[in-house]
C-alpha positions as CSV (number, residue, x, y, z in Angstrom):
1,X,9.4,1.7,-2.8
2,X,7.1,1.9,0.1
3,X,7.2,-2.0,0.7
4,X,6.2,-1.5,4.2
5,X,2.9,0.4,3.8
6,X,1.4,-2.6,1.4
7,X,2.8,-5.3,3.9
8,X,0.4,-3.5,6.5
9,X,-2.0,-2.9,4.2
10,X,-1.7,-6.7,3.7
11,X,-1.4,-7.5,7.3
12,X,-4.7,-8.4,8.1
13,X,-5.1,-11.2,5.3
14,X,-1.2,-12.3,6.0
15,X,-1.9,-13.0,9.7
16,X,-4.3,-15.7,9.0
17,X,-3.2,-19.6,8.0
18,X,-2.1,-19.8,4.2
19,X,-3.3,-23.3,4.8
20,X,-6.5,-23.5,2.9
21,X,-8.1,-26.0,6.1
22,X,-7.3,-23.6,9.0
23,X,-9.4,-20.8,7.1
24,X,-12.8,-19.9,8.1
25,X,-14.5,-17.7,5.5
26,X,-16.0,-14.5,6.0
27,X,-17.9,-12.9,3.6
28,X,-18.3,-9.7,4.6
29,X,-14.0,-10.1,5.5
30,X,-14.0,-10.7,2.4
31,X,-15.4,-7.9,0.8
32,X,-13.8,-5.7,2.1
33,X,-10.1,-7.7,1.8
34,X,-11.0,-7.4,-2.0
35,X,-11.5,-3.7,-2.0
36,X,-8.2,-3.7,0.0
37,X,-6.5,-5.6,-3.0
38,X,-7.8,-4.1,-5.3
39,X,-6.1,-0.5,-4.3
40,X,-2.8,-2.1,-3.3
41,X,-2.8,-4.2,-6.9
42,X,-3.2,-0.4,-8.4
43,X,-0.7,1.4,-7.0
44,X,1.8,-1.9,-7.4
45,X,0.9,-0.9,-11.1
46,X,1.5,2.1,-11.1
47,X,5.2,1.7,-9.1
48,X,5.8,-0.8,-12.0
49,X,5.0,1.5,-14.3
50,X,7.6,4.2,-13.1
51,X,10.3,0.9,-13.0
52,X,9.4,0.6,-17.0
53,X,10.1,4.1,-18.1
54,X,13.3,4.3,-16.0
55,X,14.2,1.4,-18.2
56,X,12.6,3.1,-21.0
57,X,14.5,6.5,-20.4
58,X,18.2,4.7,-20.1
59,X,17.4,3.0,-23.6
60,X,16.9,6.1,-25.0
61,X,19.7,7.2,-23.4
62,X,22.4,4.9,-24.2
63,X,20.8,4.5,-27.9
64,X,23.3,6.4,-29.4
65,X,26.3,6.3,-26.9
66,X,29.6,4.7,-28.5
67,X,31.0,4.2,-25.0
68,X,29.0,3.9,-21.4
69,X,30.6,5.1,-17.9
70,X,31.1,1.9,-16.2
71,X,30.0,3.7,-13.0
72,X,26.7,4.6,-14.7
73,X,25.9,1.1,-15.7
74,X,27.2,-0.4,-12.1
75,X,24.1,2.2,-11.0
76,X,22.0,1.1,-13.1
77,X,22.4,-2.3,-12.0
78,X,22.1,-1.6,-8.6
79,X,18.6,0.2,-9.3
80,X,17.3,-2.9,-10.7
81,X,17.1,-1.3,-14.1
82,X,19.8,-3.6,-15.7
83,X,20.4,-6.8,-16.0
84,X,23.9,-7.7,-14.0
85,X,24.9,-9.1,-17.7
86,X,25.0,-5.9,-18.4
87,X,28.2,-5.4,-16.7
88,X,30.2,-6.8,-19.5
89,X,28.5,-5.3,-22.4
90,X,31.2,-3.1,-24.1
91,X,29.0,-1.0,-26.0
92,X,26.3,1.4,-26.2
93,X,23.9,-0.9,-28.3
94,X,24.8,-4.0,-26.0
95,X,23.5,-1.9,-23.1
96,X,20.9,-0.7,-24.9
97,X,19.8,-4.2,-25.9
98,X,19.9,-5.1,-22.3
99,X,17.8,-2.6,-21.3
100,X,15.2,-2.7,-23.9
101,X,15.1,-6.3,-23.1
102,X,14.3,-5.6,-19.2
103,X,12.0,-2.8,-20.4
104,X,9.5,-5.6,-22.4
105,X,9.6,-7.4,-19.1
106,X,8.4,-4.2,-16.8
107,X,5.8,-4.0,-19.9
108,X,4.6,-7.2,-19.2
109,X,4.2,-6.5,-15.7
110,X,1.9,-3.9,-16.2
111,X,-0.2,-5.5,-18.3
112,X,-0.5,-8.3,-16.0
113,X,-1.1,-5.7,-13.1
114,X,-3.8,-4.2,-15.4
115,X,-5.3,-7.2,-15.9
116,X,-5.3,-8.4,-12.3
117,X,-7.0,-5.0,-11.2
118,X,-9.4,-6.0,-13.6
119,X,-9.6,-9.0,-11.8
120,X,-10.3,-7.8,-8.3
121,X,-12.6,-4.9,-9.6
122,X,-14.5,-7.8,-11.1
123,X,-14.5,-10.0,-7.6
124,X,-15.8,-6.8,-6.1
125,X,-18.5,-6.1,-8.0
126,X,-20.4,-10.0,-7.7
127,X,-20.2,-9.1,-4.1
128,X,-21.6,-5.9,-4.5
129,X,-24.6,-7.4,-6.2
130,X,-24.7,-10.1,-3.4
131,X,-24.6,-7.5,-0.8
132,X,-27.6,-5.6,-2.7
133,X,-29.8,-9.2,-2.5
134,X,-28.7,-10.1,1.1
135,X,-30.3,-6.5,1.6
136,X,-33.2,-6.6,-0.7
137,X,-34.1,-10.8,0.2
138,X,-32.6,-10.5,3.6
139,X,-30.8,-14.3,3.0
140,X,-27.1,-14.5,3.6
141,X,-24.6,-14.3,1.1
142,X,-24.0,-18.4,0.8
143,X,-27.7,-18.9,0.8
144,X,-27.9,-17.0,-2.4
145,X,-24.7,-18.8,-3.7
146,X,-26.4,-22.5,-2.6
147,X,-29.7,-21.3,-4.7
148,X,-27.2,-21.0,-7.9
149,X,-25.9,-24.4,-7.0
150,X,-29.2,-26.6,-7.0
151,X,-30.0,-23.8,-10.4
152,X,-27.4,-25.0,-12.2
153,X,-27.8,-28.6,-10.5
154,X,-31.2,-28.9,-11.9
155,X,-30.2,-28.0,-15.2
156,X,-32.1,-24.1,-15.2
157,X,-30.1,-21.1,-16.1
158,X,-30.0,-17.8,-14.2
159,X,-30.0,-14.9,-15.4
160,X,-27.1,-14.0,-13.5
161,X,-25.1,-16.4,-11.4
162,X,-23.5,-14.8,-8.9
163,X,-21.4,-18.5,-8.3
164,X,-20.8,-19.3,-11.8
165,X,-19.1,-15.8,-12.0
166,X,-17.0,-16.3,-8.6
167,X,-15.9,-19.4,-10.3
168,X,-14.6,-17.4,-13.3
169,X,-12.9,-14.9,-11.0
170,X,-11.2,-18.1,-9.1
171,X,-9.9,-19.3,-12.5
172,X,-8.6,-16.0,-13.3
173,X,-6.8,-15.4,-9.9
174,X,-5.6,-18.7,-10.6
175,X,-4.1,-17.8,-13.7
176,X,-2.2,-14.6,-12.2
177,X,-0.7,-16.7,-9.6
178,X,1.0,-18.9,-12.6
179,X,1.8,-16.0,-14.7
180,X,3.0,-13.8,-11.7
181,X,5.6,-16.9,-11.1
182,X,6.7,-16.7,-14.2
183,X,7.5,-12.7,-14.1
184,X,9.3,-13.2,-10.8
185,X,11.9,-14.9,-12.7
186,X,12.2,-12.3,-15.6
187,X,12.7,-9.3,-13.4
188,X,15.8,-8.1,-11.8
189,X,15.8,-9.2,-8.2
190,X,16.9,-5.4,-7.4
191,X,13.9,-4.0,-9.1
192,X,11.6,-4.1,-5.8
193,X,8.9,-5.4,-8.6
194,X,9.8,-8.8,-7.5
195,X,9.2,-8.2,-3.9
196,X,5.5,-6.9,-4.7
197,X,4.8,-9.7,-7.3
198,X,5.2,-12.1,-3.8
199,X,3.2,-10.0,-2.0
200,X,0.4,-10.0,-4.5
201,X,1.4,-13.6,-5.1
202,X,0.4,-14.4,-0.8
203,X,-2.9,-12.3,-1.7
204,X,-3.7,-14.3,-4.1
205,X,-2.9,-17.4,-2.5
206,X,-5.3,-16.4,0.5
207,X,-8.0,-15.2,-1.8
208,X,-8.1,-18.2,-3.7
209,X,-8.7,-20.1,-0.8
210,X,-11.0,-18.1,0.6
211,X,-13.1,-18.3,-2.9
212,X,-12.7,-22.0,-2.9
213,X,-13.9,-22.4,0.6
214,X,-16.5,-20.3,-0.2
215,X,-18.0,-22.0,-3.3
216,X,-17.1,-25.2,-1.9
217,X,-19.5,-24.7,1.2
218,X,-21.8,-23.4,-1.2
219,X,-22.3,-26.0,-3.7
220,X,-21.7,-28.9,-0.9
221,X,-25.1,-27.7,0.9
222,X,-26.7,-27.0,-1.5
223,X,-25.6,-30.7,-3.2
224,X,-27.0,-31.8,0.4
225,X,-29.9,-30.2,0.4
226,X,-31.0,-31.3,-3.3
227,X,-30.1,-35.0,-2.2
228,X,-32.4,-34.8,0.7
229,X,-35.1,-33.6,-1.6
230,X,-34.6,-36.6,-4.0
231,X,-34.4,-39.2,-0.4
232,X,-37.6,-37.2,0.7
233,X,-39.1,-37.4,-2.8
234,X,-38.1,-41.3,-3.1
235,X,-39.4,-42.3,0.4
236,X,-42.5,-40.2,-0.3
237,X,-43.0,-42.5,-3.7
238,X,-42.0,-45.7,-1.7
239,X,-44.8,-45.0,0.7
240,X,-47.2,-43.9,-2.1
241,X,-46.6,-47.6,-3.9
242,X,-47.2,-49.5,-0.8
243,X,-50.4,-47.4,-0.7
244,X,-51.6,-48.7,-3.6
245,X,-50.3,-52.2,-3.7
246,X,-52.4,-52.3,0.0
247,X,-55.3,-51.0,-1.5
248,X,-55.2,-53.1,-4.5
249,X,-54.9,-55.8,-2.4
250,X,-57.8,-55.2,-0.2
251,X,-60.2,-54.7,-3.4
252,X,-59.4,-57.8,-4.3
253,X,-59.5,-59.8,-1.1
254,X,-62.2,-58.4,0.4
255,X,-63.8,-56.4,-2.2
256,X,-62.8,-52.8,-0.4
257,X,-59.9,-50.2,-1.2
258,X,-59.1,-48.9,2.1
């Protein structure tokens, strides 16, 4: 495993506060952090990958075998691609069971991976299109995300809402944290699989707090700015009733509006 090379490749987004608080959220950071994920999330699927067919390949291997060297399960074991239960199976089809049984969880890790990829990929391309309008408009990227906030505040649809679909991306990264945990404690420890579902699971952490941060700033001013709109609207309507009630009361006093 090259743990190393994805811990530096991480390094940058490690080295800040996994407090949530302590962050300060840059877009264009994070932009590039997600292209960064999204290549280190693909080749952690493709190193889980090789970890399922190893299991795969011993399967097929002791499928058929009445009797297993003790010394080839005790390396299997140490490879991660047993169980240690497998220690005291006594034959073939026990081992075989075992690792059949560790195979389905490899598969699953893959598909999560897969799925998480898609993930990122996704993240990446909203702020791809943000990047094209900060361009094109010249507004910065949380402007854009405030102007879907008061949208979707006064009740009109977008066409496409580049905040509603950060939102979806948060749930989803969300979602991989809780069913990364879970995979963790499936997979042999000795697998190295585990040690790059943490990893992922402190990039994760990190990007879901920057994305929070993010749409949190964004819908917070842009909450602000539509309830200084409704205090300038309702001061402006104050003043226009006064208006009136002054003018009807001159017409009626002294036979004059103003």
């Amino acid at each position: 495993m090259k743990i190393k090379s994805i811990l530096f490749a991480f390094s940058s987004l490690l080295a800040l506060s996994a407090n949530a608080a302590d962050i300060v959220f840059d877009p264009t950071n994070f932009a590039k952090n997600t292209l960064t994920a999204t290549e280190s999330i693909k080749q952690t699927a493709i190193q889980a990958q090789q970890l399922a067919q190893q299991a795969q390949d011993l399967a097929l291997q002791t499928r058929n075998l009445r009797q297993i060297d003790s010394g080839f399960i005790t390396n299997a074991i140490a490879r991660g691609i047993l169980p240690a239960e497998a220690a005291g199976a006594a034959t073939g089809a026990e081992v075989a069971a075992a690792a059949a049984g560790v195979y389905a969880s490899y598969a699953k890790t893959i598909d999560e991976m897969k799925s998480l990829y898609a993930t990122y990929d996704q993240m990446n391309k909203v702020f791809m299109d943000l990047q094209r309008l900060e361009n094109a408009t010249g507004r910065p990227l949380t402007k854009l995300l405030e102007a879907d906030a008061k949208a979707a505040a006064a009740g009109r649809a977008t066409a496409s809402s580049e905040l509603s679909r950060l939102q979806q991306s948060l749930g989803q990264l969300q979602f991989h944290q809780r069913r990364a945990d879970a995979l963790v404690q499936a997979l042999p420890a000795a697998g190295g699989t585990v040690e790059l579902l943490q990893i992922v699971g402190a990039q994760n952490h990190l990007m879901s707090d920057q994305m929070s941060q993010l749409i949190q700033t964004s819908v917070s001013s842009a909450q602000a700015a539509q309830e200084a709109a409704w205090q300038r609207n309702g001061d402006r309507e104050r003043t226009d009733t006064i208006e009136r009630s002054a003018r009807d009361h001159n017409k009626k006093t002294w036979g004059f509006a103003e």
